[in-house]
PDB file of N, CA, C and O in Angstrom, chain B, residues numbered from 101:
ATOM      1  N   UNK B 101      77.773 103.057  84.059  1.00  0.00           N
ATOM      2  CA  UNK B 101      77.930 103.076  82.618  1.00  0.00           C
ATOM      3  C   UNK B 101      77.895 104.525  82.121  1.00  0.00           C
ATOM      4  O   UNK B 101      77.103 105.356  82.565  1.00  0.00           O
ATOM      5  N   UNK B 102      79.085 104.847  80.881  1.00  0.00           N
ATOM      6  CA  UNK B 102      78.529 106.023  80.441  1.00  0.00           C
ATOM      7  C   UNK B 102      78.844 105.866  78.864  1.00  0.00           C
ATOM      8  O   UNK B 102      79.692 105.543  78.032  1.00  0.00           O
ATOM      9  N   UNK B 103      77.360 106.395  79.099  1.00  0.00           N
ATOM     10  CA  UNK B 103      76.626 106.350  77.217  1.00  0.00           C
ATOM     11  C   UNK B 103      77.452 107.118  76.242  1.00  0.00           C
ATOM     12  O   UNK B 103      77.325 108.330  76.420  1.00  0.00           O
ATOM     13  N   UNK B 104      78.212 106.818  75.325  1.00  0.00           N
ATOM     14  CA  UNK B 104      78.793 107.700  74.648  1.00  0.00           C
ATOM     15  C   UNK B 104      78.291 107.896  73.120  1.00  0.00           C
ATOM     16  O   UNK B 104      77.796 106.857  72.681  1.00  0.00           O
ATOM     17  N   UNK B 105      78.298 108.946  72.226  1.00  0.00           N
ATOM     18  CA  UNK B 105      78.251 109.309  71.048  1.00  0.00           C
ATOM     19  C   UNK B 105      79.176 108.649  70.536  1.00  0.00           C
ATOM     20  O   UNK B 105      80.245 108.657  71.145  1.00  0.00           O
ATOM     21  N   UNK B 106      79.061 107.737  69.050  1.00  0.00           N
ATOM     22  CA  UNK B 106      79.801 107.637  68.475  1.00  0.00           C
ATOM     23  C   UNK B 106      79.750 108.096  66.967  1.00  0.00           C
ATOM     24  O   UNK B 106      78.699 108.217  66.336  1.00  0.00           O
ATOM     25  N   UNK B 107      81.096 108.352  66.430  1.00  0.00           N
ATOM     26  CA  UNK B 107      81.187 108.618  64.808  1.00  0.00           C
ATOM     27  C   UNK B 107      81.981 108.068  64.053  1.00  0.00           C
ATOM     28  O   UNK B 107      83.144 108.363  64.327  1.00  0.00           O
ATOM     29  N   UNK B 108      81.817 107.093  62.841  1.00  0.00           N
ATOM     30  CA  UNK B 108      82.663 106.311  62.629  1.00  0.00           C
ATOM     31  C   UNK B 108      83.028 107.193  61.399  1.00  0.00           C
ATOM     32  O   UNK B 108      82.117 107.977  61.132  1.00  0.00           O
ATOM     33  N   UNK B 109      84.104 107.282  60.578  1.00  0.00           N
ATOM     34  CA  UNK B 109      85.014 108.078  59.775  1.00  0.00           C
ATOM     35  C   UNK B 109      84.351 106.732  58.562  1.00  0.00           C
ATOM     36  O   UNK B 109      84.767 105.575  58.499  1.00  0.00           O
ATOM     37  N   UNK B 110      83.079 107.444  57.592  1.00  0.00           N
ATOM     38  CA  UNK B 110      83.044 106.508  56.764  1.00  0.00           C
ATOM     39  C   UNK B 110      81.335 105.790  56.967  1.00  0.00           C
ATOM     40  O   UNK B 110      80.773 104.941  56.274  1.00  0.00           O
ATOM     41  N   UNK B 111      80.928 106.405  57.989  1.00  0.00           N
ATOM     42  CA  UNK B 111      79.724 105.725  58.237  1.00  0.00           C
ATOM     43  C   UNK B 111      78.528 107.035  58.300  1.00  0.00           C
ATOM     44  O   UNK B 111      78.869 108.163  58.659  1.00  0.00           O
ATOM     45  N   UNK B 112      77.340 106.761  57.966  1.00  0.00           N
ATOM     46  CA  UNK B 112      76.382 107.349  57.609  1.00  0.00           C
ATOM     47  C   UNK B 112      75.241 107.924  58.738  1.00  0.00           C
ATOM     48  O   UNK B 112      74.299 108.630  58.379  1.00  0.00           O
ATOM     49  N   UNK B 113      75.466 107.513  60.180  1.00  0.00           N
ATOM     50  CA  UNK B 113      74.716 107.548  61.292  1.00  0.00           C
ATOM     51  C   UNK B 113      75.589 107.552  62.475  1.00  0.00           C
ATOM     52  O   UNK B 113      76.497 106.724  62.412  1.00  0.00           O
ATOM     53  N   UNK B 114      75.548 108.240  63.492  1.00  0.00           N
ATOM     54  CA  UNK B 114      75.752 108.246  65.033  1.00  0.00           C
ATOM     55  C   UNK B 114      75.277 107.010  65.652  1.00  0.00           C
ATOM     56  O   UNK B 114      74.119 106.595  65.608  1.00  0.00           O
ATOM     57  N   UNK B 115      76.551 106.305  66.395  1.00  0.00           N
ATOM     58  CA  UNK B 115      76.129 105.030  67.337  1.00  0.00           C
ATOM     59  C   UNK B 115      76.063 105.894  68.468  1.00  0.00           C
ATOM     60  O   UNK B 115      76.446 107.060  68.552  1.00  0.00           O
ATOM     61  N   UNK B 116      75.270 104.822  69.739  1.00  0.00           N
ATOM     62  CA  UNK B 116      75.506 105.055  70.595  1.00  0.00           C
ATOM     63  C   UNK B 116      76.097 103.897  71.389  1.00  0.00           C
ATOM     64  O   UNK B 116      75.664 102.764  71.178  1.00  0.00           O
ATOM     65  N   UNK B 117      77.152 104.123  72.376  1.00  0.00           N
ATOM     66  CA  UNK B 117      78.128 103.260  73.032  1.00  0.00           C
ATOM     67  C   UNK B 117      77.800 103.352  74.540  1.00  0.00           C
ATOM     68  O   UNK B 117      77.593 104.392  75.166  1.00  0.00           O
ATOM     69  N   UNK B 118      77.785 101.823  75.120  1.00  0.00           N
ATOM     70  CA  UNK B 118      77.668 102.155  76.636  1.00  0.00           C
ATOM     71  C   UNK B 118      79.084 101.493  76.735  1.00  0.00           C
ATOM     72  O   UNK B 118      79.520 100.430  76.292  1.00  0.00           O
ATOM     73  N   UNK B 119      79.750 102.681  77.608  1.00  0.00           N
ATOM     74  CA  UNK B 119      81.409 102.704  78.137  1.00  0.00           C
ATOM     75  C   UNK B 119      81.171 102.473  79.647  1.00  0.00           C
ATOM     76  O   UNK B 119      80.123 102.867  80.160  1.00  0.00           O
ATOM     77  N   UNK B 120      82.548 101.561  80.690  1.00  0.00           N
ATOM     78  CA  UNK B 120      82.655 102.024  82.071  1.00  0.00           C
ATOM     79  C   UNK B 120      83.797 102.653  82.260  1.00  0.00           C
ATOM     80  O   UNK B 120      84.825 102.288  81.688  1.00  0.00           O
ATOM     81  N   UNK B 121      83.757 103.589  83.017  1.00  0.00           N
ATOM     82  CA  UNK B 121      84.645 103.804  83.438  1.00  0.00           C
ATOM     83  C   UNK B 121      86.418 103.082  83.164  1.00  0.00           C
ATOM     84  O   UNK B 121      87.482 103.553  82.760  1.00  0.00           O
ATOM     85  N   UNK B 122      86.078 102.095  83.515  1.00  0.00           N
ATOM     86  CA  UNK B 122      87.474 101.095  82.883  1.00  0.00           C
ATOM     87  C   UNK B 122      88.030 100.729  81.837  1.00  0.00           C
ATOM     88  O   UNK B 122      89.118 100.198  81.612  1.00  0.00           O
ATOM     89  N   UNK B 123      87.058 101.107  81.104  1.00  0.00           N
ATOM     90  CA  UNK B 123      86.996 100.396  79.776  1.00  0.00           C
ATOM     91  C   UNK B 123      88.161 101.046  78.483  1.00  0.00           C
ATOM     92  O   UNK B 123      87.839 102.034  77.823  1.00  0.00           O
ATOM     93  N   UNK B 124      88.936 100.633  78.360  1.00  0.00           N
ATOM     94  CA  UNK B 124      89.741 101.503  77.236  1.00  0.00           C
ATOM     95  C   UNK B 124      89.781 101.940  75.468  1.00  0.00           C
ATOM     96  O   UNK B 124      89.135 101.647  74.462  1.00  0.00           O
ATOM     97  N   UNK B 125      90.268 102.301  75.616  1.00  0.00           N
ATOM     98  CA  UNK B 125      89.619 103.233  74.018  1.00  0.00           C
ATOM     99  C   UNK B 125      90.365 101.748  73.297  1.00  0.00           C
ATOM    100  O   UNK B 125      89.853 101.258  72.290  1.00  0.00           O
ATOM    101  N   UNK B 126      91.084 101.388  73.668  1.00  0.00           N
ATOM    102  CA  UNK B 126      91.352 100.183  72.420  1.00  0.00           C
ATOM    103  C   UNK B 126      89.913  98.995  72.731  1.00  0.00           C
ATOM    104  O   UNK B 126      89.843  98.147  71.842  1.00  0.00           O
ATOM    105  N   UNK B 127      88.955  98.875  73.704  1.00  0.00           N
ATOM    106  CA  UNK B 127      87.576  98.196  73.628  1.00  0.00           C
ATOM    107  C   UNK B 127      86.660  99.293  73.100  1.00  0.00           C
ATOM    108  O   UNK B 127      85.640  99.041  72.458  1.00  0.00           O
ATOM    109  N   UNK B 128      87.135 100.710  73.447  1.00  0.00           N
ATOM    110  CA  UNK B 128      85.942 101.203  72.811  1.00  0.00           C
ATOM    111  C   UNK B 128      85.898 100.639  70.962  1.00  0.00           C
ATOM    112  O   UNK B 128      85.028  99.952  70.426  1.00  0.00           O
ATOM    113  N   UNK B 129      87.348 101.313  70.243  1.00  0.00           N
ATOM    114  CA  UNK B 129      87.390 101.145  69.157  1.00  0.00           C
ATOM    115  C   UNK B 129      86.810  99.618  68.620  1.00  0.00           C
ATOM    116  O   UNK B 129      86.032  99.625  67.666  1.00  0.00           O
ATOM    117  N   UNK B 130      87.008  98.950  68.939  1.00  0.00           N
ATOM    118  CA  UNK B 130      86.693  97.714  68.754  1.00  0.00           C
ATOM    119  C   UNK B 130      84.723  97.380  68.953  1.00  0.00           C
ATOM    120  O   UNK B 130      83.981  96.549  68.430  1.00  0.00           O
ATOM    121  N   UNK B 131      84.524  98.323  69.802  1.00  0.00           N
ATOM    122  CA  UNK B 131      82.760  98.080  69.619  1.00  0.00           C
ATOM    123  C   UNK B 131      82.519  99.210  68.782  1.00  0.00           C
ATOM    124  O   UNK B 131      81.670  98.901  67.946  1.00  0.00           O
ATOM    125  N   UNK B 132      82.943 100.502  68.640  1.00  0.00           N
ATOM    126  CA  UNK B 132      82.339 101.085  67.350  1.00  0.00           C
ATOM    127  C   UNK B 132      82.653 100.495  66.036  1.00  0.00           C
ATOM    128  O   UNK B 132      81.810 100.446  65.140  1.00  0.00           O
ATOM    129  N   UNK B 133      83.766 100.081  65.918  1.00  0.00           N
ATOM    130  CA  UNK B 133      83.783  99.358  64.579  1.00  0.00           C
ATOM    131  C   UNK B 133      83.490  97.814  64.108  1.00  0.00           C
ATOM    132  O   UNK B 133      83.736  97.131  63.114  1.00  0.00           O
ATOM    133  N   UNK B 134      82.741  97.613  65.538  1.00  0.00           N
ATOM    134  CA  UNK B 134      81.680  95.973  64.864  1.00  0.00           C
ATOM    135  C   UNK B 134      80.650  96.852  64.907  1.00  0.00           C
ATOM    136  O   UNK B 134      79.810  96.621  64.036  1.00  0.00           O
ATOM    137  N   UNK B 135      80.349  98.023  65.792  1.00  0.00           N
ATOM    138  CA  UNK B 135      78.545  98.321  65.046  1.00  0.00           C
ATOM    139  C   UNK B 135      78.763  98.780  63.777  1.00  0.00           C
ATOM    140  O   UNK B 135      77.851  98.213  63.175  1.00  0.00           O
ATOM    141  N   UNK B 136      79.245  99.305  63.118  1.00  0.00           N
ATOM    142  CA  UNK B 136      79.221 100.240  61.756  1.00  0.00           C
ATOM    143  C   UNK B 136      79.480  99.124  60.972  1.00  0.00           C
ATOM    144  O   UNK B 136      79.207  99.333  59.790  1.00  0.00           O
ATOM    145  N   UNK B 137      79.987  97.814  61.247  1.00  0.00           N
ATOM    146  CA  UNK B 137      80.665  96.777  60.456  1.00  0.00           C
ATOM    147  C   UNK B 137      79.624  96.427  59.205  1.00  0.00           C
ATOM    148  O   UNK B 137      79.940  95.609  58.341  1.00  0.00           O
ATOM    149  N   UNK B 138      78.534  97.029  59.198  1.00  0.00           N
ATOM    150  CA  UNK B 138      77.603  96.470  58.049  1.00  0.00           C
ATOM    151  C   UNK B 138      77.602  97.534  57.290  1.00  0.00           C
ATOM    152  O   UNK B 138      77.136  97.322  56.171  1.00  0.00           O
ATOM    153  N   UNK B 139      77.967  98.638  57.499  1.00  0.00           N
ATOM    154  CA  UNK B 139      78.221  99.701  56.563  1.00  0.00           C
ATOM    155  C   UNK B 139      80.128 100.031  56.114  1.00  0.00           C
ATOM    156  O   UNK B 139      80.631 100.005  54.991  1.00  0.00           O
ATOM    157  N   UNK B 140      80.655 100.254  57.153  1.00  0.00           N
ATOM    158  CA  UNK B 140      81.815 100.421  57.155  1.00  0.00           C
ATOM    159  C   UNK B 140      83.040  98.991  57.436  1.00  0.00           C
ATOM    160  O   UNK B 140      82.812  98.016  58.152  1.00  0.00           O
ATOM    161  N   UNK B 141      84.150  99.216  56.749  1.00  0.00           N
ATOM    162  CA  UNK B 141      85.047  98.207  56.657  1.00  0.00           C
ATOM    163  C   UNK B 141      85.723  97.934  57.945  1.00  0.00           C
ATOM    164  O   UNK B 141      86.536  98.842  58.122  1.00  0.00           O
ATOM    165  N   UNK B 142      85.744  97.253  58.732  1.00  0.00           N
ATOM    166  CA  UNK B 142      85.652  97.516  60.326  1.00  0.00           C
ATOM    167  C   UNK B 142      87.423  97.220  60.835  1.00  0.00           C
ATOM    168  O   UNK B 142      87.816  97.246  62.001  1.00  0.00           O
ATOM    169  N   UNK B 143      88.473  96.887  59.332  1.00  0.00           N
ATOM    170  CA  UNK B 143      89.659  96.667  59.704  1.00  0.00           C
ATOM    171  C   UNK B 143      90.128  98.016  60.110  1.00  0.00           C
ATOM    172  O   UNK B 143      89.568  99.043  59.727  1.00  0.00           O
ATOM    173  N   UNK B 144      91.487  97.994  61.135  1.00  0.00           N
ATOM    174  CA  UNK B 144      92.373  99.226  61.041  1.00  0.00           C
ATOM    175  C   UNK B 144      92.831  99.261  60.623  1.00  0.00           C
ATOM    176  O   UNK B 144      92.722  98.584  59.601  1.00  0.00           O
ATOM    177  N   UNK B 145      94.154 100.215  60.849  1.00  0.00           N
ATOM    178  CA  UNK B 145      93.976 100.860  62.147  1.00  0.00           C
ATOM    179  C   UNK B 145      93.038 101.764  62.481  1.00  0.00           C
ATOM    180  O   UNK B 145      92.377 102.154  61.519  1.00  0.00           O
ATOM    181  N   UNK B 146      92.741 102.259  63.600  1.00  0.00           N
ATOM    182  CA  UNK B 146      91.876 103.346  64.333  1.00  0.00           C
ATOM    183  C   UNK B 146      92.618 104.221  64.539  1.00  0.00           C
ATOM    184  O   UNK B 146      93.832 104.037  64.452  1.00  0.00           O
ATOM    185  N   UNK B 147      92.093 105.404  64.865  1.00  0.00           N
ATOM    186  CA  UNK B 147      92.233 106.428  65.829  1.00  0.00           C
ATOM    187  C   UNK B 147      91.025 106.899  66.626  1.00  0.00           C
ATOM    188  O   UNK B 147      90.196 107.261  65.791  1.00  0.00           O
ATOM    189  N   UNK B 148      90.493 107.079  67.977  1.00  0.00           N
ATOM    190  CA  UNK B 148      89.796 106.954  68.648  1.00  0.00           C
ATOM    191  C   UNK B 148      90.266 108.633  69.248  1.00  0.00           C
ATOM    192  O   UNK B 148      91.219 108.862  69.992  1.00  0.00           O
ATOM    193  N   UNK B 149      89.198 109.768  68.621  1.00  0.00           N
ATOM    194  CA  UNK B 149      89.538 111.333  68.755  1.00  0.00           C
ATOM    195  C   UNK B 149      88.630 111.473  69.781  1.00  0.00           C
ATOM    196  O   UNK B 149      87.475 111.190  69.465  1.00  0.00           O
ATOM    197  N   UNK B 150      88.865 111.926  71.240  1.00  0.00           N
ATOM    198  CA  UNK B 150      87.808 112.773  72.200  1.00  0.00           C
ATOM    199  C   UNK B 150      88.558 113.797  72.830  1.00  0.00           C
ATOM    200  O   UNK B 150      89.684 113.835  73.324  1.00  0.00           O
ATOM    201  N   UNK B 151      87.354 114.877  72.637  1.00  0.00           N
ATOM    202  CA  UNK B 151      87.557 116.225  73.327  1.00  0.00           C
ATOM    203  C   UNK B 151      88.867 116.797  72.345  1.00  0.00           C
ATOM    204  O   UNK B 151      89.882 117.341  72.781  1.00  0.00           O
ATOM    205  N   UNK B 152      88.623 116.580  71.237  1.00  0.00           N
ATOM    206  CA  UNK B 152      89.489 117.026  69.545  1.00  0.00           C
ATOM    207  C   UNK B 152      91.010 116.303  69.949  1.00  0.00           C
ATOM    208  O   UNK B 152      92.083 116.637  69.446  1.00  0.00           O
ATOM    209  N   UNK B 153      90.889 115.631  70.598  1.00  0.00           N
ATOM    210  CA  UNK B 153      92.554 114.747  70.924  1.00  0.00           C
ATOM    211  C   UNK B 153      92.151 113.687  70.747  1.00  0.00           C
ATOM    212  O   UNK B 153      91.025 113.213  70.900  1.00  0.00           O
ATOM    213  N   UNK B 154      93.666 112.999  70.196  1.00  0.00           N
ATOM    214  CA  UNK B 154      93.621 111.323  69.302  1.00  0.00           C
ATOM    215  C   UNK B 154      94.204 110.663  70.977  1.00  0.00           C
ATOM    216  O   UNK B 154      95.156 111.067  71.646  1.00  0.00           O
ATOM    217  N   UNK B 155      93.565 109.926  71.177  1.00  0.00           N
ATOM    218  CA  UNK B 155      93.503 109.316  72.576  1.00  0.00           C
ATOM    219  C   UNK B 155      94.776 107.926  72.530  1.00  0.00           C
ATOM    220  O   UNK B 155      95.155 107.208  71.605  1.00  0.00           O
ATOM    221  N   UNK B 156      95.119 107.995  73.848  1.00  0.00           N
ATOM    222  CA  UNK B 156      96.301 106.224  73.470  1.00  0.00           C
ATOM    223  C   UNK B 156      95.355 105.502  73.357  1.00  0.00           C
ATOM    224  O   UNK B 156      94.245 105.847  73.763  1.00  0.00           O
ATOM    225  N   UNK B 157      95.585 104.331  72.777  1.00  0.00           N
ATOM    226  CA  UNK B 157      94.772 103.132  73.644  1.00  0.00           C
ATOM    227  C   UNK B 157      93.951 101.778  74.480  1.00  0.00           C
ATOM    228  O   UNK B 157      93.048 100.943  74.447  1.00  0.00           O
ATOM    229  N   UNK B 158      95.481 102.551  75.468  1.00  0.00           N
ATOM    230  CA  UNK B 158      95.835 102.296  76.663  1.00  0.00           C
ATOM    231  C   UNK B 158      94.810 102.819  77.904  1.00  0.00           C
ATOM    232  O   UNK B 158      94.438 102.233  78.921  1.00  0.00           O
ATOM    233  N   UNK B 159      94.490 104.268  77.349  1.00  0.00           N
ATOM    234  CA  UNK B 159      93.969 105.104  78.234  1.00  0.00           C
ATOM    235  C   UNK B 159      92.388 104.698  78.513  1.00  0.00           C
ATOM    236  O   UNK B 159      91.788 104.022  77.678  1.00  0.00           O
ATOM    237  N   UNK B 160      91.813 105.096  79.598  1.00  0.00           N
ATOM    238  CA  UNK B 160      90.236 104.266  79.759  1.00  0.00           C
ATOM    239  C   UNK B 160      89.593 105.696  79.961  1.00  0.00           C
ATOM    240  O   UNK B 160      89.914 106.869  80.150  1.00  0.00           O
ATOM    241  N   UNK B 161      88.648 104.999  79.828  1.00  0.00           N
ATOM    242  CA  UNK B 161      87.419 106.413  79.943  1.00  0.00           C
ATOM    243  C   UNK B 161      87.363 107.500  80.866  1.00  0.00           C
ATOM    244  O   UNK B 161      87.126 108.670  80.565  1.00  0.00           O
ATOM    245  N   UNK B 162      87.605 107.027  82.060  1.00  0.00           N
ATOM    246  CA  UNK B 162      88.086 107.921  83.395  1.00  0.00           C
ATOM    247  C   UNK B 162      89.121 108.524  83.357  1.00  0.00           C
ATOM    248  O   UNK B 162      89.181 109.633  83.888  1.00  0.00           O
ATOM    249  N   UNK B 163      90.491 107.832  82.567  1.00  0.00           N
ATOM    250  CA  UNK B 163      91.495 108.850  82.471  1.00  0.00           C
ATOM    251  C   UNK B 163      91.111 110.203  81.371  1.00  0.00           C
ATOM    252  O   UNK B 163      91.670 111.299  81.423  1.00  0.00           O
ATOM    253  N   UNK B 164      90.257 109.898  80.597  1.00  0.00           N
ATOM    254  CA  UNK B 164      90.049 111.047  79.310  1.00  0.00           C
ATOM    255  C   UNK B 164      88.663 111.342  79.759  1.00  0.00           C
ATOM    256  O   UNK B 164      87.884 111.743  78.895  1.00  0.00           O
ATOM    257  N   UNK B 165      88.136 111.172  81.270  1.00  0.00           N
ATOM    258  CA  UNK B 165      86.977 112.040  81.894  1.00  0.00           C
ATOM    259  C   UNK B 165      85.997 111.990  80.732  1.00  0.00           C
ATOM    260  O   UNK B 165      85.381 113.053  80.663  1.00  0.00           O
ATOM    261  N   UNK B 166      85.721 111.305  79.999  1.00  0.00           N
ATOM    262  CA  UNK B 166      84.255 111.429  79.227  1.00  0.00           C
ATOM    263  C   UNK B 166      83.180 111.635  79.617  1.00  0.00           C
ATOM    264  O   UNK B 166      82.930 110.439  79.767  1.00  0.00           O
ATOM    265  N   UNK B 167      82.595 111.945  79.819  1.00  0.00           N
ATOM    266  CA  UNK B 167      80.782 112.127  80.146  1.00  0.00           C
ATOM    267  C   UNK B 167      80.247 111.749  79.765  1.00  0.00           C
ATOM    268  O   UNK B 167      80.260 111.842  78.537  1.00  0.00           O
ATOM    269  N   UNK B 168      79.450 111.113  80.276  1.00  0.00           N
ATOM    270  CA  UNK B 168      77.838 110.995  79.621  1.00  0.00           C
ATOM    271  C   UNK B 168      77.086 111.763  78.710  1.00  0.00           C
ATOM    272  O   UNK B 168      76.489 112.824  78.890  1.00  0.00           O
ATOM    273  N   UNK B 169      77.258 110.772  77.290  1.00  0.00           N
ATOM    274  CA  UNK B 169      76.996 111.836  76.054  1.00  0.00           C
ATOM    275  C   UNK B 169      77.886 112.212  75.476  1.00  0.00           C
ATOM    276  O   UNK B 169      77.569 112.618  74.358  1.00  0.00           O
ATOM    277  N   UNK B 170      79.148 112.297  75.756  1.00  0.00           N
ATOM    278  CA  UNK B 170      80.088 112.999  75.069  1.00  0.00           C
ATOM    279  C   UNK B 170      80.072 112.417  73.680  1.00  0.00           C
ATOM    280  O   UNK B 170      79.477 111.368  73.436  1.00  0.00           O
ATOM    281  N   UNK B 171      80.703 113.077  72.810  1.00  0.00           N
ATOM    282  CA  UNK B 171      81.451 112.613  71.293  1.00  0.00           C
ATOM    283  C   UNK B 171      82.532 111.855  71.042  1.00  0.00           C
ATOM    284  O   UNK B 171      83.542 112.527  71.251  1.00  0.00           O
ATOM    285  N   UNK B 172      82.779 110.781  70.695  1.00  0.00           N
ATOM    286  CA  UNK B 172      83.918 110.646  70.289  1.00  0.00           C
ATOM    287  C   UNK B 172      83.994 110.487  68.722  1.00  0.00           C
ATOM    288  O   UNK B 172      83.153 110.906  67.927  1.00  0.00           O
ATOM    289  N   UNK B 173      85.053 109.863  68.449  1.00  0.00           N
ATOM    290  CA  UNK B 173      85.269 109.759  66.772  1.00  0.00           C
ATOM    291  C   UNK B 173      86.398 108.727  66.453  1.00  0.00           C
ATOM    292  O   UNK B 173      87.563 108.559  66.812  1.00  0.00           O
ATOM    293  N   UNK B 174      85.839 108.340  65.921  1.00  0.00           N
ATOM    294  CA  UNK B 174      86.567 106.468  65.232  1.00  0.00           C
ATOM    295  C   UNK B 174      86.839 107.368  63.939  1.00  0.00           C
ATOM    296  O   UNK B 174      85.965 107.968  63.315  1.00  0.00           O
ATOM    297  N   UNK B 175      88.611 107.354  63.562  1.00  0.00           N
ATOM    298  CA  UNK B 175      88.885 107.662  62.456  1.00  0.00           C
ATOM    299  C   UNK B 175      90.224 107.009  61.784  1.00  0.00           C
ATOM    300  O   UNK B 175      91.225 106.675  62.417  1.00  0.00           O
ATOM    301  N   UNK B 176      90.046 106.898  60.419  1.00  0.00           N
ATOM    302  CA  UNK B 176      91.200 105.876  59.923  1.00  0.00           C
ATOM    303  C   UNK B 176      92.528 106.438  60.414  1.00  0.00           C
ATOM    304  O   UNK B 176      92.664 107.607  60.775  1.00  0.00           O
ATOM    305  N   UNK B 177      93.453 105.567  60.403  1.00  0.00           N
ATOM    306  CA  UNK B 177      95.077 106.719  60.688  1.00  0.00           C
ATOM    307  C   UNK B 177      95.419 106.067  59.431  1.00  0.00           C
ATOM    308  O   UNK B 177      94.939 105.179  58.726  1.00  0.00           O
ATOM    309  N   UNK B 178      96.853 107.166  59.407  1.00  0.00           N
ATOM    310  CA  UNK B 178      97.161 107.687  58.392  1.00  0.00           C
ATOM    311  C   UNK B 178      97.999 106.202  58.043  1.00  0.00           C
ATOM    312  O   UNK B 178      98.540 105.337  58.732  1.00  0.00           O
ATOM    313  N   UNK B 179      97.765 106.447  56.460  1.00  0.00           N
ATOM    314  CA  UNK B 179      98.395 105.493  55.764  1.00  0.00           C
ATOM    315  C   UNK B 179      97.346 104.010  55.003  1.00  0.00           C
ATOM    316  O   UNK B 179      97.720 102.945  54.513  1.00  0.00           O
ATOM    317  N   UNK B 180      96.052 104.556  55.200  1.00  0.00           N
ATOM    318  CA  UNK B 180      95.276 103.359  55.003  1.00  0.00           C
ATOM    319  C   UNK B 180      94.384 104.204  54.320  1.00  0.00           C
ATOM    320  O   UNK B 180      93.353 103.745  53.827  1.00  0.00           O
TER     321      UNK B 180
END
């Protein structure tokens, strides 16, 4: 498992996310925005930003090498 930082675009506190390796940024997005769901409006679209790049997602954690701890960022896309 690797523990990730999260930041939701709109939310008031840092989650923290346990990611595997496999797991793709379209499941990540989807568990940061049911935790924030009591503060923040949890519809999309997303954009799912790590290492200051808007990620596919398609792509899983191992392809965008995250670490343990790293940052990511749940942010609205454009047009909403």
């Amino acid at each position: 498992m690797v523990p990730l930082y999260g930041f939701v675009e709109g939310d008031t506190i840092g989650l923290l996310v346990m990611a595997r390796a496999d797991m793709t940024v379209f499941e990540i997005v989807a568990k940061l925005s049911d935790a924030a769901s009591a503060r923040v409006d949890p519809r999309g679209p997303w954009h799912l930003v790590a290492k200051n790049r808007v990620a596919d997602e398609d792509a899983t954690v191992g392809d965008l090498e995250l670490d343990a701890f790293e940052r990511v960022d749940l942010r609205r896309a454009e047009g909403r």
